[in-house]
LUMDOPA-532775 format. One line per field, with one value per residue: chain; residue number from 1; x, z, y of N, C-alpha, C in turn; residue in three letters. Coordinates in nm, 2 decimals, always signed. Layout:
# LUMDOPA-532775
c	[A, ...]
k	[NUM, ...]
n_xx	[X, ...]
n_zz	[Z, ...]
n_yy	[Y, ...]
ca_xx	[X, ...]
ca_zz	[Z, ...]
ca_yy	[Y, ...]
c_xx	[X, ...]
c_zz	[Z, ...]
c_yy	[Y, ...]
r	[ala, ...]
# end
This chain:
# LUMDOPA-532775
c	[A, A, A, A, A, A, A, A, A, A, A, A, A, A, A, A, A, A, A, A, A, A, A, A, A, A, A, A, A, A, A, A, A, A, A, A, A, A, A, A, A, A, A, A, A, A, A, A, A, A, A, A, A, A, A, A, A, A, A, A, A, A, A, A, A, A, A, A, A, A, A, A, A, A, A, A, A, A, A, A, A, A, A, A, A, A, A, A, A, A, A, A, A, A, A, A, A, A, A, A, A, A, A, A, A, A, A, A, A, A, A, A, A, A, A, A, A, A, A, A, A, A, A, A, A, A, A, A, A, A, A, A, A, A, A, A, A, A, A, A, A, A, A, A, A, A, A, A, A, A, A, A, A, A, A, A, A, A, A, A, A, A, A, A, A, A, A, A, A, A, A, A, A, A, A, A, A, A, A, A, A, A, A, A]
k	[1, 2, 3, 4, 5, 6, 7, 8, 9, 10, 11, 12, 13, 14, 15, 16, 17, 18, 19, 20, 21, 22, 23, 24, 25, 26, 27, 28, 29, 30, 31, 32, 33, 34, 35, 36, 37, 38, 39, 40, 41, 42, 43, 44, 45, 46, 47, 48, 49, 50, 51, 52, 53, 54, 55, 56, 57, 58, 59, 60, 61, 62, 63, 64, 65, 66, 67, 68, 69, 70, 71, 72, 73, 74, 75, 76, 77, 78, 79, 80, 81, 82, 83, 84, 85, 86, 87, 88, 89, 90, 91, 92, 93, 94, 95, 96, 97, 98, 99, 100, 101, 102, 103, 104, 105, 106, 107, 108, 109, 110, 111, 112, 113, 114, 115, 116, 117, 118, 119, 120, 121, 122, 123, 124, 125, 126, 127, 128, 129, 130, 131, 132, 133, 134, 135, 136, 137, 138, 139, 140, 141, 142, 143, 144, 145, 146, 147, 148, 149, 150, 151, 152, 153, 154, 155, 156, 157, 158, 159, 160, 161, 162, 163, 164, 165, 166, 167, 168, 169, 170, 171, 172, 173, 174, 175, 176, 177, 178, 179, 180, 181, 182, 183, 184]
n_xx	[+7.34, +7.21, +7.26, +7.54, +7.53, +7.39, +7.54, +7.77, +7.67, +7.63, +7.91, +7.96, +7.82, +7.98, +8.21, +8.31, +8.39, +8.61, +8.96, +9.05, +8.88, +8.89, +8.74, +8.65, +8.50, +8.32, +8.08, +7.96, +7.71, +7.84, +7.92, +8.01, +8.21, +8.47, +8.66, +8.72, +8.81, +9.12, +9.14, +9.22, +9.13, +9.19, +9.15, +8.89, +8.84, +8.64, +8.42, +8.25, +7.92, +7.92, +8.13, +8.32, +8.54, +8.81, +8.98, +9.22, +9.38, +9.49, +9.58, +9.62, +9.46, +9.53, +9.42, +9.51, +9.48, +9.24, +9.12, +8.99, +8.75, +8.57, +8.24, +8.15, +8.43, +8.67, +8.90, +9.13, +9.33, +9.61, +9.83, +10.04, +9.83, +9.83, +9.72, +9.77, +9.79, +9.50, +9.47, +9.29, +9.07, +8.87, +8.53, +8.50, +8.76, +9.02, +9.18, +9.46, +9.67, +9.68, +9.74, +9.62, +9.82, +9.83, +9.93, +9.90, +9.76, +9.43, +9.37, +9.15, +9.17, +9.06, +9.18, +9.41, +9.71, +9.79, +9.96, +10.14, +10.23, +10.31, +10.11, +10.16, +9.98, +10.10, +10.09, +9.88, +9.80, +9.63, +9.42, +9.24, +8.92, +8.80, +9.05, +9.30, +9.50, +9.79, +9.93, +10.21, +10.23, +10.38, +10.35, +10.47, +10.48, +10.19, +10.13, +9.94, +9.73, +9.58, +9.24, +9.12, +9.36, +9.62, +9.83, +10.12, +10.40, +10.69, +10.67, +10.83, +10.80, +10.53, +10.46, +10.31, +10.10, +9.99, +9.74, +9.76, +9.97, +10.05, +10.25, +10.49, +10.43, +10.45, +10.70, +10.69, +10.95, +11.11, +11.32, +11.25, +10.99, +10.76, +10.52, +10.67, +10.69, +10.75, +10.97, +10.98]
n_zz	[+8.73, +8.92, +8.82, +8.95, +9.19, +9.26, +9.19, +9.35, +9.55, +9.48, +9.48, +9.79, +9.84, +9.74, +9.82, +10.04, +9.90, +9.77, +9.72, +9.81, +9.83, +9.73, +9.87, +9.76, +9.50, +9.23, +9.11, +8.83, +8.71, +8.71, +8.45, +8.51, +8.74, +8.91, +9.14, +9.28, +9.51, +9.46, +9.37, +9.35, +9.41, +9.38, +9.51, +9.43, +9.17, +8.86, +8.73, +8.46, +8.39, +8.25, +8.35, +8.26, +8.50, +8.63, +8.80, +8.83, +8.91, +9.12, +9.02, +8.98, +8.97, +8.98, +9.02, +8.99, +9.18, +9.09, +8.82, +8.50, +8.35, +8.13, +7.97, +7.90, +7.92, +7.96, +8.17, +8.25, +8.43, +8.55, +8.68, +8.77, +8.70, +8.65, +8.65, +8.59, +8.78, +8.72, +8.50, +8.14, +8.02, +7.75, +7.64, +7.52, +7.56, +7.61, +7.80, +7.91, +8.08, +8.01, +7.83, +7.58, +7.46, +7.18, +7.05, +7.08, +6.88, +6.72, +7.02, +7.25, +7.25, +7.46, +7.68, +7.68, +7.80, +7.99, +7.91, +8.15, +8.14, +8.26, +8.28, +8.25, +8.25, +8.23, +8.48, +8.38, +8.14, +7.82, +7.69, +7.42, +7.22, +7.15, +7.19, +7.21, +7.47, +7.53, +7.68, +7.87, +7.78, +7.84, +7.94, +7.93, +8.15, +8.06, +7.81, +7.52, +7.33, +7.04, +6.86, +6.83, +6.83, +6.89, +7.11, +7.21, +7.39, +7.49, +7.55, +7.58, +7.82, +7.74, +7.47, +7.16, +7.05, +6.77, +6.58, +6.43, +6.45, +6.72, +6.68, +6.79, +6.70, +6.74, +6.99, +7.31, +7.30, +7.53, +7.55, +7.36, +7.38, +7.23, +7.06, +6.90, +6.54, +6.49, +6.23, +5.95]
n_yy	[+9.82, +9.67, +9.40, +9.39, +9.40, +9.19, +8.95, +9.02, +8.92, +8.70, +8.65, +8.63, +8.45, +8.25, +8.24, +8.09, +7.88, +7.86, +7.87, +8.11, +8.43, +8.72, +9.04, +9.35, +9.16, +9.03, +8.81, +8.69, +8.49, +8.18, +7.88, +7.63, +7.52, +7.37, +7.17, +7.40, +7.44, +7.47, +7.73, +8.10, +8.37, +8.72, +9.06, +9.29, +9.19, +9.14, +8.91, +8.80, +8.67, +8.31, +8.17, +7.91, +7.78, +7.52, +7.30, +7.02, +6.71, +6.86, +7.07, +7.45, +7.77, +8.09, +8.41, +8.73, +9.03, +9.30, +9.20, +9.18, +9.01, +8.86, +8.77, +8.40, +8.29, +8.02, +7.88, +7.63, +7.42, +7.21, +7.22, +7.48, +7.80, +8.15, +8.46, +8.77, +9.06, +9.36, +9.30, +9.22, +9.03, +8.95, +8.86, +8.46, +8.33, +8.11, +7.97, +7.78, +7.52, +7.27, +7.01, +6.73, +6.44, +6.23, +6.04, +5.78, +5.49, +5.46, +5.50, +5.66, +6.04, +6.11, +5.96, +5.90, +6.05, +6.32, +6.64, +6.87, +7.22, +7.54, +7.81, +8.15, +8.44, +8.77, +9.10, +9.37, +9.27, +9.23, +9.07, +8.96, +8.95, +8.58, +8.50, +8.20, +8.09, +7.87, +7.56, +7.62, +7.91, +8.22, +8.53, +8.86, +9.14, +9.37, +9.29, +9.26, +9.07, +8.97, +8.98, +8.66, +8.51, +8.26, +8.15, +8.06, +8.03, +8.18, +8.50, +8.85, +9.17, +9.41, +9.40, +9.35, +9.08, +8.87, +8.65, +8.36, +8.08, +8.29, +8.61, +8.82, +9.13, +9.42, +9.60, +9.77, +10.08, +10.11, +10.35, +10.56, +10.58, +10.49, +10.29, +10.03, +9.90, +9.53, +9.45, +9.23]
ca_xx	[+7.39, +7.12, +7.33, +7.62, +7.47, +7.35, +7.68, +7.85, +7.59, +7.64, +8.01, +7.96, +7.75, +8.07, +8.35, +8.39, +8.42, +8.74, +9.11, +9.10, +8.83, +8.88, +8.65, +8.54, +8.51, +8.17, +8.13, +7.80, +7.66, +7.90, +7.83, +8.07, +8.28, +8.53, +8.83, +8.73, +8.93, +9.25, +9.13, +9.27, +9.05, +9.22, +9.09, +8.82, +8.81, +8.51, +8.39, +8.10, +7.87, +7.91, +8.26, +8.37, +8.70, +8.86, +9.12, +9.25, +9.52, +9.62, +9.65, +9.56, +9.44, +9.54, +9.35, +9.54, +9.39, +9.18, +9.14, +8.83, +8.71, +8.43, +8.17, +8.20, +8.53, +8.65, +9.01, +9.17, +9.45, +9.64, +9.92, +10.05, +9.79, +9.81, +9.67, +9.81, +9.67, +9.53, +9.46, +9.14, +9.05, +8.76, +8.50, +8.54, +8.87, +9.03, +9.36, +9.49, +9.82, +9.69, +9.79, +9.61, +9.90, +9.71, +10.01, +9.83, +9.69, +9.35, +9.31, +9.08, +9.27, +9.08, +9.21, +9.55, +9.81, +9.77, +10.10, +10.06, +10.29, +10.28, +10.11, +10.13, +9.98, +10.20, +10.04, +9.81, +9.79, +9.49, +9.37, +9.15, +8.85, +8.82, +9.21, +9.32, +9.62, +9.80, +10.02, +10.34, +10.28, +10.39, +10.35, +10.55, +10.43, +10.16, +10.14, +9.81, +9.68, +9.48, +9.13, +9.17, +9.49, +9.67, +9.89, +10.17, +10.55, +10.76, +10.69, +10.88, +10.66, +10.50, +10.45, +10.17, +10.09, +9.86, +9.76, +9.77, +10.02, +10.08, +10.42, +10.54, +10.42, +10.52, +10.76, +10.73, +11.05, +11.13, +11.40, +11.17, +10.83, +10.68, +10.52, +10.76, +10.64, +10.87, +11.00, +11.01]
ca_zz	[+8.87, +9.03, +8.82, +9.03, +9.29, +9.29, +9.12, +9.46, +9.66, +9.47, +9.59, +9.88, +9.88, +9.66, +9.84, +10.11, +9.86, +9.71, +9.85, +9.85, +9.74, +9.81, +9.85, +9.69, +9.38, +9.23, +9.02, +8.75, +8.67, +8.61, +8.39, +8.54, +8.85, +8.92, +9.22, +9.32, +9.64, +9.43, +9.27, +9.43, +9.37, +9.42, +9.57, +9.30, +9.09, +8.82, +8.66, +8.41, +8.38, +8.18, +8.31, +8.29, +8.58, +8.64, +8.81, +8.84, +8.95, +9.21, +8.98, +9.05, +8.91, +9.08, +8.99, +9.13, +9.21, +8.94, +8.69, +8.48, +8.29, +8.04, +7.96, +7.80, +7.90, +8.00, +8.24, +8.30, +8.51, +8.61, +8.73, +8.80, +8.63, +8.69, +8.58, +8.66, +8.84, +8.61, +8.35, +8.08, +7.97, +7.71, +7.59, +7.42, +7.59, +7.65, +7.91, +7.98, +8.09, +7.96, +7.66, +7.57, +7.39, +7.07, +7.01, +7.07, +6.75, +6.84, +7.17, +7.25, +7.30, +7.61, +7.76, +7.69, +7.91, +7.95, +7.95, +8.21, +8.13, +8.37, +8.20, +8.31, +8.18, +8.36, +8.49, +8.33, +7.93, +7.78, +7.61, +7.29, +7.19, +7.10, +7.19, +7.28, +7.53, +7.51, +7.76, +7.84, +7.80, +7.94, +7.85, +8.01, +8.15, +7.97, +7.66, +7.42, +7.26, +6.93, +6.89, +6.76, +6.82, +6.90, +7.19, +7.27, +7.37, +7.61, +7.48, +7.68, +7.86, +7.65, +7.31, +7.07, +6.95, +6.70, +6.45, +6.49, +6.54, +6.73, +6.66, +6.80, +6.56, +6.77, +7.10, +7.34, +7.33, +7.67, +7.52, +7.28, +7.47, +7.13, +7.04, +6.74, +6.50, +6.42, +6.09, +5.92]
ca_yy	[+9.83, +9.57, +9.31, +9.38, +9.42, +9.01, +8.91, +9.09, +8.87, +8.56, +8.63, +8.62, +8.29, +8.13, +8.24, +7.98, +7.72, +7.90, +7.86, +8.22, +8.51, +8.87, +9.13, +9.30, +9.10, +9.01, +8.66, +8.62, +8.32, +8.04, +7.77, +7.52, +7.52, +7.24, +7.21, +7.50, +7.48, +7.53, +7.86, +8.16, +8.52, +8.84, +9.16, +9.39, +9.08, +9.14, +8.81, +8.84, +8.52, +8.20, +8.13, +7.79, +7.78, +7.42, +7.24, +6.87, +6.68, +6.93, +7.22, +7.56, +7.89, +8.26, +8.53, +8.87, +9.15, +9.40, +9.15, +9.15, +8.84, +8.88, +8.61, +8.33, +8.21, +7.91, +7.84, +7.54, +7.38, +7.06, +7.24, +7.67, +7.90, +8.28, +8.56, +8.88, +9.20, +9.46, +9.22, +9.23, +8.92, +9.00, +8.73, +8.39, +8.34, +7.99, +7.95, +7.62, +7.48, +7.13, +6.96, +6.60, +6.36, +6.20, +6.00, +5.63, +5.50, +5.34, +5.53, +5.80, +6.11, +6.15, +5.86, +5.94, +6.11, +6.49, +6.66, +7.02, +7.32, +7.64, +7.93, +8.23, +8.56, +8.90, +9.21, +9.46, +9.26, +9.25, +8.94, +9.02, +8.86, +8.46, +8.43, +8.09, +8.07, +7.76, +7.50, +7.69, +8.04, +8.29, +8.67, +8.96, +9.27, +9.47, +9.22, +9.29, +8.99, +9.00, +8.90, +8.47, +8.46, +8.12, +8.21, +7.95, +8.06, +8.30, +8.69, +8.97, +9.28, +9.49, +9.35, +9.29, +8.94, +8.85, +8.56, +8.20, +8.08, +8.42, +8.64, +8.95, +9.25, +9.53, +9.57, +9.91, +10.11, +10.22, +10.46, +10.65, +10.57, +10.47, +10.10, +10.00, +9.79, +9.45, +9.40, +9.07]
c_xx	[+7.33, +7.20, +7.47, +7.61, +7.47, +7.45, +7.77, +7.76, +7.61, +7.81, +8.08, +7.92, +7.88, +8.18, +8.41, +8.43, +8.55, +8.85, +9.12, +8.98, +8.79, +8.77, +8.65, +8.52, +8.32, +8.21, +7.97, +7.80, +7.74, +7.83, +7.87, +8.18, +8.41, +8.67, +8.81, +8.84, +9.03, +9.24, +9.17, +9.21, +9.09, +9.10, +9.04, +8.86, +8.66, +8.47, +8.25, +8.03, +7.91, +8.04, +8.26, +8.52, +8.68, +8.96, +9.10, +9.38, +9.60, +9.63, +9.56, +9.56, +9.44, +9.51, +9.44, +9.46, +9.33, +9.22, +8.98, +8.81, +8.56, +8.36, +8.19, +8.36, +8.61, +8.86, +8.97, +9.28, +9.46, +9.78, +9.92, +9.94, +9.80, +9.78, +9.69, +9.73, +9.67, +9.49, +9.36, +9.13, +8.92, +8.67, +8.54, +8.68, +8.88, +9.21, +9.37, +9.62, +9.79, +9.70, +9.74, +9.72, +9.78, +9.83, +9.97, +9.77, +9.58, +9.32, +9.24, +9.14, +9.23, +9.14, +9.37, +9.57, +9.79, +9.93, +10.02, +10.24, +10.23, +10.24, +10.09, +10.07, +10.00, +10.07, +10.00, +9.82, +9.63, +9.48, +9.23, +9.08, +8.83, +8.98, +9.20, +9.50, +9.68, +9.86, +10.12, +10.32, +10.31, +10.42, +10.38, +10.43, +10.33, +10.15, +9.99, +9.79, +9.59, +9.35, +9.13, +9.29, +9.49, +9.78, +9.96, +10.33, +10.59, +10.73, +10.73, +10.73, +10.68, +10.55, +10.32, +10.19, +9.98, +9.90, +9.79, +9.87, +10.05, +10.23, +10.35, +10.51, +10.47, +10.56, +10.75, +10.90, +11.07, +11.24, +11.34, +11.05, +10.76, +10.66, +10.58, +10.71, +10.77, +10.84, +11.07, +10.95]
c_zz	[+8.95, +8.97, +8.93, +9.17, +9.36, +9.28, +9.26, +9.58, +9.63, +9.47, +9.66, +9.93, +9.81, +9.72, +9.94, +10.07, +9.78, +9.78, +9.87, +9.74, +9.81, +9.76, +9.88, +9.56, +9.37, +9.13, +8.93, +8.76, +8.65, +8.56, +8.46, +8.62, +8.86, +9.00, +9.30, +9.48, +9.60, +9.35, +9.38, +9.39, +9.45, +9.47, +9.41, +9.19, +8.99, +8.72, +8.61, +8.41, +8.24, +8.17, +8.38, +8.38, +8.61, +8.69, +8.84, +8.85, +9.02, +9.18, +9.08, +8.99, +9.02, +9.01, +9.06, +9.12, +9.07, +8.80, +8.67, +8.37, +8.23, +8.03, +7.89, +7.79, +8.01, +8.06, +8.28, +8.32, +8.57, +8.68, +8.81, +8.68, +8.71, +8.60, +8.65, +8.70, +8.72, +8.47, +8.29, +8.05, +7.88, +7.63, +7.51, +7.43, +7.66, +7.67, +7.94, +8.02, +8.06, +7.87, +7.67, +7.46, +7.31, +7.01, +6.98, +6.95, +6.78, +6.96, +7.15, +7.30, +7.43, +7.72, +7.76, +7.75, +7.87, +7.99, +7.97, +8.15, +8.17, +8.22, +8.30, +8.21, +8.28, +8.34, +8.39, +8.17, +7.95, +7.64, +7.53, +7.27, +7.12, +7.14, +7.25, +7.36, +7.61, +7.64, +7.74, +7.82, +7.89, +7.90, +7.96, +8.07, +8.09, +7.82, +7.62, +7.31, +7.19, +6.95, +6.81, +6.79, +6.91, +6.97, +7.23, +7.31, +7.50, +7.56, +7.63, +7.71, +7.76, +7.48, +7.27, +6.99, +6.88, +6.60, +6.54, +6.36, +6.58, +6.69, +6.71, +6.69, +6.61, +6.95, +7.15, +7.35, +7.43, +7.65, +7.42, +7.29, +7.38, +7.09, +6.89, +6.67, +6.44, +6.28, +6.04, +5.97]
c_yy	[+9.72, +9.49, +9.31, +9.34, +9.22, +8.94, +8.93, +8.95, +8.73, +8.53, +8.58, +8.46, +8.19, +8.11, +8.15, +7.84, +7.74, +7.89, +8.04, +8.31, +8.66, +8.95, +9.25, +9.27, +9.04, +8.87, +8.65, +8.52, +8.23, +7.94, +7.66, +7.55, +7.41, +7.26, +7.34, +7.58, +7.53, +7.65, +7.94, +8.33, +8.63, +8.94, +9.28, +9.30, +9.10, +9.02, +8.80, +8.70, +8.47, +8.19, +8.01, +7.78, +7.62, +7.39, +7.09, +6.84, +6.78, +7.01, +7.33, +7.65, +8.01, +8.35, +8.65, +8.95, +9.27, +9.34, +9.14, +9.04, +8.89, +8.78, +8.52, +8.25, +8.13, +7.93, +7.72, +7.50, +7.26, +7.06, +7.42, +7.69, +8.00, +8.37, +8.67, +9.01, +9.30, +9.40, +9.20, +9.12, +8.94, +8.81, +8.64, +8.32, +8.18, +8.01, +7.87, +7.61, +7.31, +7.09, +6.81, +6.56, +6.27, +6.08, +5.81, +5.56, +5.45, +5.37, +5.65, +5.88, +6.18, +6.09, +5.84, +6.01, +6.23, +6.54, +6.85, +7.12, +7.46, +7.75, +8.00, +8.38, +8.71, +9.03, +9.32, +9.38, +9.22, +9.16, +8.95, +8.90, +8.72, +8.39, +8.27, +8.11, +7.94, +7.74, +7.56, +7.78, +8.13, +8.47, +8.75, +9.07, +9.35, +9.42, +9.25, +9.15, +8.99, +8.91, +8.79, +8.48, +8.33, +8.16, +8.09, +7.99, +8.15, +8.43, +8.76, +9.05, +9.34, +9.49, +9.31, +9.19, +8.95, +8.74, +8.43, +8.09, +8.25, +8.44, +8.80, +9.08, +9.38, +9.51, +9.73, +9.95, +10.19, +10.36, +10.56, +10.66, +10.56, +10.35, +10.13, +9.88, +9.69, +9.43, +9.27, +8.99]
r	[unk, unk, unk, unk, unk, unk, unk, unk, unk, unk, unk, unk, unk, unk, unk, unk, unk, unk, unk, unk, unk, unk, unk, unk, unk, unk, unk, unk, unk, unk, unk, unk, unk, unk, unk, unk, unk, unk, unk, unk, unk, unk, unk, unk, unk, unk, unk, unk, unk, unk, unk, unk, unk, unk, unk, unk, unk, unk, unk, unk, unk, unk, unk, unk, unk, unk, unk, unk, unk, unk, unk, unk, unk, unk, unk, unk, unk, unk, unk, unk, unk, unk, unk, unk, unk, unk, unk, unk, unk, unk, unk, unk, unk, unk, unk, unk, unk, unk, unk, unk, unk, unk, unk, unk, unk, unk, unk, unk, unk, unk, unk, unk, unk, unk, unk, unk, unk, unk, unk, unk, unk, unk, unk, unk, unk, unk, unk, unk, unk, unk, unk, unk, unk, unk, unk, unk, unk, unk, unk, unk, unk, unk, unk, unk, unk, unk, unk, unk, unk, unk, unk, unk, unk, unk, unk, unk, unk, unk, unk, unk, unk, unk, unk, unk, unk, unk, unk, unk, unk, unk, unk, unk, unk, unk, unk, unk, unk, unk, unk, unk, unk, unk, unk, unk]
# end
């Protein structure tokens, strides 16, 4: 409880450096900050310590509202990020929308061109431990992401991915209210 408590108070001391941080949302320890102007923190926001958040070149990351963030994991942006309300994020967890090009032969692929693609992840899914979530996704409604998985593509709401590269293993059926599992 006392950790919240300070986490609620270190906040408080963070939030005027945010484009936006509702309260009440509490923030642990980060390790690394960066852009912070373009971050945008919903309302009952719980973010555990040792998160790395980032932006550049203008991008931006939106937090909505009752999203929780576990420790250990790192967002970054050079364009749209969002993260939808409702949403778990559990440790070990890496979100980007940046892609470094390696295409140069002879150059260092930091110093090559970064190519951005909008991710987005939708309301209430729950992102399982170690996932990585690539440039370009974008996950529907209520999606459940395995723990490692390699997350890169469009998936509809309410589906379970898993595996790297991820795939679709089961889709909810709103006409028989039961998760079905895909075949093939």
């Amino acid at each position: 409880m006392m950790d919240k408590i300070l986490w609620g108070i270190r906040a408080l001391c963070y939030a005027p450096f945010f484009g936006k941080f509702g309260m009440p949302s509490y923030l642990g320890k980060p390790v690394f900050l960066k852009g912070i102007r373009n971050i945008i923190i919903g309302k009952k926001v719980r973010i555990l310590p040792h998160l790395r958040m980032e932006t550049q070149n203008g991008g931006t990351i939106e937090i909505e509202d009752d999203v929780v963030i576990s420790q250990n994991v790192h967002i970054t942006s050079a364009g749209q990020l969002k993260i939808g309300k409702r949403s778990l994020i559990l440790a070990n967890v890496f979100i980007t929308n940046i892609d470094h090009d390696y295409t140069e032969i002879g150059k260092h692929v930091v110093k090559q061109k970064i190519t951005v693609k909008e991710t987005t992840i939708g309301e209430n899914c729950f992102i399982g431990m170690g996932a990585a979530i690539m440039p370009g996704t974008v996950l529907g409604k209520q999606c459940v992401v395995g723990a490692n998985s390699v997350v890169k593509g469009v998936f509809p709401d309410y589906c379970v991915i898993v595996g790297s590269p991820a795939k679709i293993i089961k889709k909810y059926n709103q006409e028989t209210q039961i998760w079905e599992k895909i075949s093939g």
